[in-house]
Structure formats: C-alpha cells, structure tokens
C-alpha positions in Angstrom: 106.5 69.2 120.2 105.0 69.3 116.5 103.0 66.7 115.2 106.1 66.0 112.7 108.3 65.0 115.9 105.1 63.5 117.5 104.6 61.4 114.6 108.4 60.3 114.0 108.7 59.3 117.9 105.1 57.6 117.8 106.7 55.1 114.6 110.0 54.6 115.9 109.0 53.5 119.2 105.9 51.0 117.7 108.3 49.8 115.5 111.1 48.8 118.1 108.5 47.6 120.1 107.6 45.0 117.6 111.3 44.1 117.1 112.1 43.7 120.4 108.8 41.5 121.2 109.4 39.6 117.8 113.3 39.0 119.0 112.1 38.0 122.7 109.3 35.9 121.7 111.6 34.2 119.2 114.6 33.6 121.8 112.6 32.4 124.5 109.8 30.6 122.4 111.3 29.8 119.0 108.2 31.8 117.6 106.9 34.9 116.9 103.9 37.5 118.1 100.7 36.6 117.4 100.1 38.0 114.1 97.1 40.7 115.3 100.2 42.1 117.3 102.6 42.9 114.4 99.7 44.1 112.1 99.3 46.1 114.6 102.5 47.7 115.4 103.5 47.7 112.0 99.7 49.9 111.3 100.7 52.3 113.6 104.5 52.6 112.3 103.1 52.9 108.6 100.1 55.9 110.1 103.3 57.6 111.8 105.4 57.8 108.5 102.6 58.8 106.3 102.1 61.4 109.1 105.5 62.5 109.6 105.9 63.0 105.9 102.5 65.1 105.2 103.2 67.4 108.4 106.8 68.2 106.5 105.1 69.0 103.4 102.3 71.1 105.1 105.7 73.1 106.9 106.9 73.3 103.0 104.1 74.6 102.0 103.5 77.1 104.5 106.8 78.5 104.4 106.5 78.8 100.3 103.6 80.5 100.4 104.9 83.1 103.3 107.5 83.6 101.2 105.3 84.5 98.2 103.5 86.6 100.5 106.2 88.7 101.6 107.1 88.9 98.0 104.0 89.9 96.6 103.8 92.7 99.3 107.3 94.1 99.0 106.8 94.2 94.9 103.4 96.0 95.9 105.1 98.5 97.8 107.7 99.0 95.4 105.4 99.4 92.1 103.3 101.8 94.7 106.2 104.1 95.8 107.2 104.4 92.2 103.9 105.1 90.4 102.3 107.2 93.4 99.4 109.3 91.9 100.1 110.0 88.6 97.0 112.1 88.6 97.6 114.6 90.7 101.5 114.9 89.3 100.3 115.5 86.1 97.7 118.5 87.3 100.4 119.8 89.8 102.8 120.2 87.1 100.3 121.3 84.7 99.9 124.6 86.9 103.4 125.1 87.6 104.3 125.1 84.6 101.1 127.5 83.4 102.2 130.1 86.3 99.1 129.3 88.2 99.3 128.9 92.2 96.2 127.3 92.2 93.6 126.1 90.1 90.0 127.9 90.6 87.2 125.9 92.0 84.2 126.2 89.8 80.7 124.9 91.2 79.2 122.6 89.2 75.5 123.6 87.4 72.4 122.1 88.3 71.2 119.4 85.8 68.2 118.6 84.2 64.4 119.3 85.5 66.0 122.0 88.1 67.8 123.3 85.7 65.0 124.4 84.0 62.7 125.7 86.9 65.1 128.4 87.3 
C-alpha cells in the first residue's frame, strides 16, 4: 500500500473514530470526549491529509519529470540520428567526389628542440 492510501485510511478512520466516540459519549452522557481526545484525533486526521495530499504531488511530480526524461532522450536521439558526424561526411565526400579511394596518411614532423638535433 502507498503512503498516499496509508495516509487517506490512517485520517478517515481517526476521524470516524472521533465521531462515533463524540456521538456515543453524547447519547449515553449528554457530553462530549474529553477535549485531549478530539485534539487528538482531529491532529492525526489533519497529519493524514497534509500527508495524503504531498505524497499525490510527489507521484505528480515524478511522473512529470519521467515524462521530461523520456522526452529529452528521444529528442536526443532524434537530433543525433539526423546530424551523425558531419565531419567525417564532409571528408568522405570530399574524396569521392576528388576520385580519391583514400586519403594518404602523412606522419607528422618532429617539433621543436628534436627537430633541430637532427
């Protein structure tokens, strides 16, 4: 059971509870409960609803921000799958359409003091 449920049985039964003792008191005595009894009952009715009502909005909440979640990912994976490497399309088709296979790999010179040893 969820703490929402938990929360909503937890105030509905304190608050018939202090019906039903205010209506038996009253019918057999003509009074009430002592008022420690009600403050009491209502207390823990009042906690319960507050409870209820925060447990709802945390479940809201959740579920927005799933839902954001989902949508940031599948916008993510869209924007990817249409951009892909732009890079490498633009080199691939810069050789096709030059007649060259394959670009040559050319080694990189040394730099700097050994450079200048040799």
């Amino acid at each position: 059971m969820t703490l929402k449920w938990l929360a909503v049985v937890v105030g509905t039964v304190s608050l018939t509870l202090c019906v039903t003792g205010n209506a038996v008191t009253l019918a057999v005595n003509g009074g009430q409960l002592p008022l420690l009894v009600n403050l009491a009952t209502l207390t823990a009715t009042g906690t319960a609803v507050v409870l209820a009502v925060l447990s709802e909005l945390n479940d809201r909440l959740n579920d927005r921000v799933s839902a954001l979640t989902e949508f940031l990912v599948a916008r993510l994976n869209e924007i990817e799958s249409s951009t892909g490497d732009r890079n490498s399309g633009f080199v691939e088709g810069y050789l096709l359409g030059h007649g060259q296979e394959a670009a040559t790999v050319v080694p990189i010179g040394r730099r700097g003091r050994e450079a200048a040893e040799r």
